[in-house]
C-alpha positions in Angstrom: 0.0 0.0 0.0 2.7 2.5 1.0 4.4 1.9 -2.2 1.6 2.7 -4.4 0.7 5.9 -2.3 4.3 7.3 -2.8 3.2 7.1 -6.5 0.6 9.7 -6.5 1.4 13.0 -7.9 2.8 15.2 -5.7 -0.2 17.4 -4.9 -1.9 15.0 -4.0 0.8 13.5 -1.4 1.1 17.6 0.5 -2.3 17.5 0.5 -2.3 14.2 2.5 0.6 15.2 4.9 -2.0 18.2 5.8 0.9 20.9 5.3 1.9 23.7 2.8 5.5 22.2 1.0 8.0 22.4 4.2 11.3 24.2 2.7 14.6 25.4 4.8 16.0 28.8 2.7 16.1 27.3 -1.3 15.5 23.6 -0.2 11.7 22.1 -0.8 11.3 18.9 0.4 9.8 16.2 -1.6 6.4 15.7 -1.4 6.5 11.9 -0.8 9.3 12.4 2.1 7.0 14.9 3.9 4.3 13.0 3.8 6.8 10.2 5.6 7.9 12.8 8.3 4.6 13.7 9.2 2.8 10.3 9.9 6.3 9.3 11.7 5.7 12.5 13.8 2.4 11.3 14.7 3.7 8.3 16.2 5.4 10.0 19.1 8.0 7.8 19.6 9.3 8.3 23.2 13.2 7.4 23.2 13.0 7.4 27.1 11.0 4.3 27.0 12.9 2.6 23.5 14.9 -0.1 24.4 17.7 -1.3 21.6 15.6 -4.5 20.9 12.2 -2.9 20.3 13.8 -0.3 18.0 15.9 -3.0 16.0 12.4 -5.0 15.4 10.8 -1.8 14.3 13.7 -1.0 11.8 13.9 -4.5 10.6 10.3 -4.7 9.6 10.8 -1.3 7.9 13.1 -2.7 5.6 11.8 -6.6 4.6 10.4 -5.8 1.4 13.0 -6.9 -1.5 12.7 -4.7 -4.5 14.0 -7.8 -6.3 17.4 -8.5 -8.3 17.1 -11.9 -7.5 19.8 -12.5 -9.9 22.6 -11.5 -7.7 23.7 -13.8 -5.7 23.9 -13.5 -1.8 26.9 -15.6 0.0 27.5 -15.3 3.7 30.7 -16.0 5.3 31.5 -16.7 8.6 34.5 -13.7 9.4 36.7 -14.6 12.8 36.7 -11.1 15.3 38.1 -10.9 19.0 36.2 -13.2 20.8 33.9 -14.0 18.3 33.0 -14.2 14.5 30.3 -12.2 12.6 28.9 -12.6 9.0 30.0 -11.3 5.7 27.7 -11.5 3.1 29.0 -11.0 -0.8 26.9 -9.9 -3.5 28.2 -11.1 -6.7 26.1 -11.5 -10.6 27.2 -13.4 -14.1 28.0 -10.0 -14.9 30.9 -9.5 -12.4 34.4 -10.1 -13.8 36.8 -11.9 -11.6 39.9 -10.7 -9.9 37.9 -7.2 -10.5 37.1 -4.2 -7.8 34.9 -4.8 -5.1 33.1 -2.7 -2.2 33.1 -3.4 1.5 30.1 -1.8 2.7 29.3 -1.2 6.9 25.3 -0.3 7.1 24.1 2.0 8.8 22.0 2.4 12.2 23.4 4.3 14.7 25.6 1.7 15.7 23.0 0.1 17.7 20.0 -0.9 15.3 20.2 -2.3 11.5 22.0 -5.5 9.8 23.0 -6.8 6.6 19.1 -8.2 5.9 17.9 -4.7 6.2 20.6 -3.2 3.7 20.4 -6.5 1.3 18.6 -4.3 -1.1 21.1 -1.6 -1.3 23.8 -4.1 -1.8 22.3 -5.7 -4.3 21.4 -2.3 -6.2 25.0 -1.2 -5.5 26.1 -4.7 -7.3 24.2 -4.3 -10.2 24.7 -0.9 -10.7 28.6 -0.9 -10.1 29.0 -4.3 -11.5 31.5 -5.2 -8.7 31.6 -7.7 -6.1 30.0 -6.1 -2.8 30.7 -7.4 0.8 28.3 -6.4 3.8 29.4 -6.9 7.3 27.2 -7.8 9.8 29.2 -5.9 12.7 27.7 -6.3 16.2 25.7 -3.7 18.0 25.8 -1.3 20.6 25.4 -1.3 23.5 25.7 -4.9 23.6 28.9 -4.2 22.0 30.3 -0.6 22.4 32.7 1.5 21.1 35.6 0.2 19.7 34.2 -3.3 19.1 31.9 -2.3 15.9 34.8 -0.3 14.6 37.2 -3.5 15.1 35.2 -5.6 13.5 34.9 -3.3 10.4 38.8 -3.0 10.4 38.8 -7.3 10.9 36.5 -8.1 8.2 38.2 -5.5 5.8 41.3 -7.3 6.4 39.8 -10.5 5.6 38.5 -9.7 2.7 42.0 -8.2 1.6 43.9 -11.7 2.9 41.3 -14.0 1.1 41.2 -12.2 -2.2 42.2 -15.3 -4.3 39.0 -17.3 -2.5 36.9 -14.4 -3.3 38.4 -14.0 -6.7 39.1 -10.2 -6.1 41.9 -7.7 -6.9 43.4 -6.7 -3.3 44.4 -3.5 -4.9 41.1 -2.4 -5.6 39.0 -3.2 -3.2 37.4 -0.1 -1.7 34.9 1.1 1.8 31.8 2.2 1.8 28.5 2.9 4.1 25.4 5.0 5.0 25.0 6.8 8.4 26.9 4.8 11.0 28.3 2.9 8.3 29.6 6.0 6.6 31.4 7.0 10.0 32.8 3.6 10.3 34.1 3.6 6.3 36.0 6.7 7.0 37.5 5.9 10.4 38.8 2.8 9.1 40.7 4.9 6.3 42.0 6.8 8.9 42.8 3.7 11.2 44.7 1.9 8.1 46.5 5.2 7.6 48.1 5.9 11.1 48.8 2.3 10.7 50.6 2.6 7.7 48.5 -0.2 6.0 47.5 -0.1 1.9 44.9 2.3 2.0 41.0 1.3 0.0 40.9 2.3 -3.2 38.1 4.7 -2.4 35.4 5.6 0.2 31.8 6.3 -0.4 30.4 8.1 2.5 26.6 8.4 1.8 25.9 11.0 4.8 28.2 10.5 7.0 28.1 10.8 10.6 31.3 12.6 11.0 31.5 14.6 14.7 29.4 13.1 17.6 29.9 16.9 19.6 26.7 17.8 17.3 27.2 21.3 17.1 26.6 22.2 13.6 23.4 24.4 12.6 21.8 21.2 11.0 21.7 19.4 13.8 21.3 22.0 16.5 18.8 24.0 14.2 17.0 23.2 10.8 16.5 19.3 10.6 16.9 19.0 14.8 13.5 17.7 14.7 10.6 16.3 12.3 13.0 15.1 9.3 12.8 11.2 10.7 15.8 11.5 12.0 16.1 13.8 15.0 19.3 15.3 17.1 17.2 13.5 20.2 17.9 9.8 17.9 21.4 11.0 17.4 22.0 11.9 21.2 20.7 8.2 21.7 22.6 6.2 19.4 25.8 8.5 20.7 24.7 7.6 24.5 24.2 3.6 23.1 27.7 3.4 21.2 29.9 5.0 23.6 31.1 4.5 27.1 31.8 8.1 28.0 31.6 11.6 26.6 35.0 12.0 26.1 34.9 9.9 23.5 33.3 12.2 21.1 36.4 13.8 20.8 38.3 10.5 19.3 38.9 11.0 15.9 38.1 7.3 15.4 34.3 8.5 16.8 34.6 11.4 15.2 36.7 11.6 11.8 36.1 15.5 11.1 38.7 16.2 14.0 41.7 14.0 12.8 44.5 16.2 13.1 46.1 14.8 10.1 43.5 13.9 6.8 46.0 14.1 3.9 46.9 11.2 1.6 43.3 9.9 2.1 41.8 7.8 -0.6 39.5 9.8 -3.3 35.9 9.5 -1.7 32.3 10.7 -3.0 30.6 12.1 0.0 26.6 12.8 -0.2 24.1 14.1 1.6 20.1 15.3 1.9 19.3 18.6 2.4 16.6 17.6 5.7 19.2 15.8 7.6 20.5 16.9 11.0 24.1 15.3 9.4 24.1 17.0 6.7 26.4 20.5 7.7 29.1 17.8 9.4 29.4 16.0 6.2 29.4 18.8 4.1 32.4 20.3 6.8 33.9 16.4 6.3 34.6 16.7 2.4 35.2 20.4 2.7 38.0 19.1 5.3 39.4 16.2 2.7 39.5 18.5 -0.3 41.7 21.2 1.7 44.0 18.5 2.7 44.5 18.2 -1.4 42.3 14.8 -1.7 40.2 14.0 -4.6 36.5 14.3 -3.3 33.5 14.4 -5.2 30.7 16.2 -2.8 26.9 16.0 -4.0 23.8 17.2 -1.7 20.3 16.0 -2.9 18.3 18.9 -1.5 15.1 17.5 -1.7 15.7 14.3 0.1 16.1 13.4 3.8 18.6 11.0 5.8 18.0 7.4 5.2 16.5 7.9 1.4 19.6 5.6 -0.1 17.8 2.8 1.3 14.4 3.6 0.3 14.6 2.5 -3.5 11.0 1.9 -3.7 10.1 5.4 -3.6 9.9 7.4 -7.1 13.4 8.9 -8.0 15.5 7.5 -5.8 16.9 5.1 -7.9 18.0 7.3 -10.1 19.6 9.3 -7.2 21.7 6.2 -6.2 22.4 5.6 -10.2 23.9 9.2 -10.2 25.8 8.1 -7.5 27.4 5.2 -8.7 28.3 7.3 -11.9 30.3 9.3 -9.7 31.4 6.6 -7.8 32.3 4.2 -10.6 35.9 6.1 -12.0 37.4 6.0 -8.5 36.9 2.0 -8.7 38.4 0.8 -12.1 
């Protein structure tokens, strides 16, 4: 039902959200995500009472309809971490040449809420449209699991799939990071992480917005998407308080990649962002910050749109927005 109401022409979606078109200075929002916002609004979702679980089997039922590409091909692999092993699943067609580039993709969540089920259709979009191999790690949760442990286990199944690239039929030199949200933050932290290391870097970062400074000071966050764009500063403050053991850690630049002292010699990255999204000033500030360093960065803002829309392929338009994307994305990978 929801998909066929998201068809309706626009006028007819403002008139069901009950609003005049909600715009912040030259940004309008699209008609289909206001009428999201405002029956998620109407659900007065108290975060004082959420517990982790109720919120995962919320988000998970959000995100079990398959928009199909039954053709790729979905392997899971059992990935050893400290003190325990977690699942990587690879996403691979007829149409994938081997010993070719590949994408290891984190999803996103907060850190706390979210899977590989609940991204399997943007991995399998991402495959067909990139025509790579794509790996999704199933990283454990906060606060189960805090701070550094899903970060670890990013770094750990990265590795693996570097060491087992003759299994996976892979080039090692061309294997590249990748994720939305939580995800994003974890991609670029891990380029950071490999760097201070002194470990071959990916071959490129996709950063779809990015959480990139949990102090939450920027105007899009304190300000103009704080509240009513589906994702709120209050969820932010949340996931933050679920991920991490103490406040000082906001300050880490592996929590926190906008204040690494020292972001030169990065790999070239395609950062995006929505014009409603409390994120979208700090990952605005984050490729800003790459391309003064003297890294190649391709930045793109979908004005329109609001945080979360790369997984929401079933709504008109989107699809295209994640095919200008890959175009982007797709020189930085060959």
């Amino acid at each position: 039902m929801l998909n066929l109401i998201m068809k309706l022409p626009n006028f007819i979606l403002l008139w069901l959200s009950g609003k005049k078109q909600i715009t912040i200075g030259n940004r309008s929002l699209l008609p289909a995500f206001q009428l999201i916002c405002v029956q998620n609004e109407k659900l007065g979702l108290d975060l004082s009472q959420l517990s982790p679980g109720d919120f995962r089997s919320t988000y998970n039922a959000q995100n079990i309809l398959s928009i199909g590409l039954n053709h790729i091909t979905a392997t899971n692999h059992s990935v050893e971490v400290e003190g325990d092993s977690i699942q990587v699943r690879e996403y691979s067609s007829k149409r994938v040449e081997d010993h070719a580039a590949s994408l290891v993709y984190f999803h996103g969540g907060g850190w706390v809420i979210g899977n590989i089920d609940t991204h399997d259709n943007v991995c399998r979009y991402l495959c067909e449209r990139l025509n790579i191999k794509i790996f999704s790690v199933d990283y454990r949760l906060s606060p189960e699991f805090k701070f550094p442990t899903p970060l670890n286990d990013c770094l750990s199944a990265y590795e693996w799939v570097i060491n087992n690239n003759e299994n996976l039929s892979i080039d090692p030199q061309k294997v590249s990071v990748g994720g939305d949200s939580a995800g994003g933050n974890l991609a670029a932290s891990l380029c950071l992480i490999r760097k201070s290391e002194g470990k071959p870097l990916p071959q490129a970062q996709l950063l779809i917005y990015p959480v990139t400074d949990l102090r939450f000071l920027t105007n899009s966050i304190q300000k103009e998407c704080s509240d009513g764009f589906l994702l709120t500063k209050g969820m932010m403050e949340w996931f933050a308080g679920h991920y991490l053991d103490s406040e000082g850690l906001r300050d880490d630049a592996r929590v926190s990649p906008l204040l690494a002292e020292n972001v030169d010699g990065l790999p070239p990255a395609v950062v995006v962002t929505a014009g409603f999204d409390p994120l979208r000033d700090e990952g605005e500030a984050y490729s800003d910050k790459l391309k003064k360093a003297n890294n190649e960065v391709t930045y793109i803002e979908f004005p329109k749109y609001i945080h979360g829309f790369f997984n929401m392929l079933q709504i008109p338009g989107i699809k295209d927005s994640v095919d200008e994307i890959c175009q982007v994305f797709q020189p930085y990978i060959k």
